[in-house]
N, C-alpha and C positions, 0 to 999 in steps of 0.2 A: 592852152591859153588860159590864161589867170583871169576872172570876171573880177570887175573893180565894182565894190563896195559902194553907195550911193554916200557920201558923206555927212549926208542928212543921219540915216541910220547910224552911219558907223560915231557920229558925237550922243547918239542916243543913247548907243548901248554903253558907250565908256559913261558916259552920266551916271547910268545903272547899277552898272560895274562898281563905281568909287562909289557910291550913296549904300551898295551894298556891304560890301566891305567894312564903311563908315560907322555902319546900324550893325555890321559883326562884332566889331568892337565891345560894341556895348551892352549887347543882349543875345540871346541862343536865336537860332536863326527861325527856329521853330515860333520863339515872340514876335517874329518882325512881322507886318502888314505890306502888302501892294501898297498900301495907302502912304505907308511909313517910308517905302522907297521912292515913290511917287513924289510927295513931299520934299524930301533932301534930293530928288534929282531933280528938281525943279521941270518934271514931266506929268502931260497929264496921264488920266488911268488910261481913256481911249489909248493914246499912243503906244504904253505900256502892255495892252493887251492886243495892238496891232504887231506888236513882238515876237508876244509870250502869253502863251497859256497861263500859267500864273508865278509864281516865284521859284517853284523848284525847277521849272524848266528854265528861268532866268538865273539861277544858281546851275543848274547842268550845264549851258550855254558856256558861264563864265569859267568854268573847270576844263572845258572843252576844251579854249581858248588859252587857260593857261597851258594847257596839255601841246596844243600847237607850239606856243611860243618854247616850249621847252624842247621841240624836236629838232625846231628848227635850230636852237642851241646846241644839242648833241651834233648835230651835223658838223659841226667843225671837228669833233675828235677824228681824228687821223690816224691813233695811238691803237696799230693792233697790230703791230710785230709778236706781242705776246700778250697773253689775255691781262695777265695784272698792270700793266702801263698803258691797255685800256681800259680797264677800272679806273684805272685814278686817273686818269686825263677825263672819264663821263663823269666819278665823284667832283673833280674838279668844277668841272663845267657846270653840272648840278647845282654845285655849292653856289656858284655864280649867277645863274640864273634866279637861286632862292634870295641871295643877298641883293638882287638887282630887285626884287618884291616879295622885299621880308616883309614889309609890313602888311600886306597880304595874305601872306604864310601865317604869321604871327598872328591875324585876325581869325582864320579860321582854324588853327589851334587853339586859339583863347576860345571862341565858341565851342569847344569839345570835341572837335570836326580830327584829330590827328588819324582819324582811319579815312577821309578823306586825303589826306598829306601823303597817306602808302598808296591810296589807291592814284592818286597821276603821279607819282613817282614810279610806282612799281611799272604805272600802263606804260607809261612813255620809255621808261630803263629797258623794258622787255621786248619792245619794238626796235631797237635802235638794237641791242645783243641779237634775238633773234636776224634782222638783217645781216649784221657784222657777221653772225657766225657762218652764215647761209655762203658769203663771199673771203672768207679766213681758211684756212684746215685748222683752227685752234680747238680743243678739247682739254675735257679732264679727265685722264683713265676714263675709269668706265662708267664714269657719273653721267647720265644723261642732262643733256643742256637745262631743259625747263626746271628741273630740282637744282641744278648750279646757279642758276638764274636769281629764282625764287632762296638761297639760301642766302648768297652772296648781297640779293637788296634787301631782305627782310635785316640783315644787320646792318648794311648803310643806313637807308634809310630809319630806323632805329637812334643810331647815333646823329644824321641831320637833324630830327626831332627832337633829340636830344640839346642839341647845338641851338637849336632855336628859342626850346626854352630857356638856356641857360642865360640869358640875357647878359651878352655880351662875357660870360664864363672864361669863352674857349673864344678865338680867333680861327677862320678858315685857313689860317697856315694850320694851324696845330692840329686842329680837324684829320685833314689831309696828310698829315706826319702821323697821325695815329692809326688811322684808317691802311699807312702805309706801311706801318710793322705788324699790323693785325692780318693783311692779307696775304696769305704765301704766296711765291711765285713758282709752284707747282705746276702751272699749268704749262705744256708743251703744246707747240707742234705736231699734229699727226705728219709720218714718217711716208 
């Protein structure tokens, strides 16, 4: 049973959330104050610290959070007849989920954060493969899953990072056509 959220809290943290965000834009996260999120979320510190220890457990929170919403986005892929057309059905979804809060994305890239961007990408992609694979027989020879894993996202996501700086470059069709000639479909069925 799912415990529901006081509403109270949950307008707080999104306050935070965008006021953080807002102040990533602008500055390394590392310049930002309590004081300065405080400020733009129109929250006091007492309540702020009735949250959060202090900002990086308010920046962990918020990574958390996008990490959730991203799984639960994975969770539509359906796409595991064969491992490459669930690649691109989770690239897809990825893509979607990044373009549904690029400006996000985009914020904590601009603040230097892009090993941030691997790390809930790679957490969330590996969670969702390791499940899939656990309920699939899908395989690669004899490459073990977590080095397939780890090879296969360190170059998506690579080129999503890519895609996001490119400010508007490449479109997520083309993305996703590139991504689609780049990855073989090598992988079988075990027999």
């Amino acid at each position: 049973m799912e415990v529901k959220k006081d509403l109270r809290i949950v307008k707080t943290q999104n306050a935070l959330y965008n006021s953080l965000i807002k102040l990533i834009k602008d500055k390394p996260f590392e310049e930002i104050k309590v004081a300065d999120i405080c400020n733009d979320a129109l929250v006091n510190r007492s309540t702020f610290y009735a949250h959060y220890s202090d900002k990086y457990d308010l920046f962990i929170d918020f990574i958390n959070n996008l990490k959730d919403t991203m799984l639960k986005d994975l969770e539509q892929n359906e796409q595991i007849v064969n491992t490459k057309k669930y690649y691109m059905e989770m690239i897809s979804l990825i893509l979607d989920h990044i373009e549904s809060k690029k400006d996000i994305y985009s914020s904590i890239l601009i603040s230097n954060k892009s090993g941030i961007i691997f790390d809930i990408i790679g957490d969330v992609a590996v969670k969702d493969i390791n499940k899939r694979m656990e309920i699939s027989n899908i395989h690669q020879g004899n490459v073990p899953t977590d080095i397939m894993v780890i090879f296969y996202l360190g170059a998506v996501t690579s080129v999503g990072i890519e895609w996001l700086r490119g400010k508007d470059k490449y479109n997520k069709e083309d993305i996703l056509n590139y991504l689609d000639e780049l990855i073989p479909d090598l992988i079988k069925d075990k027999k």
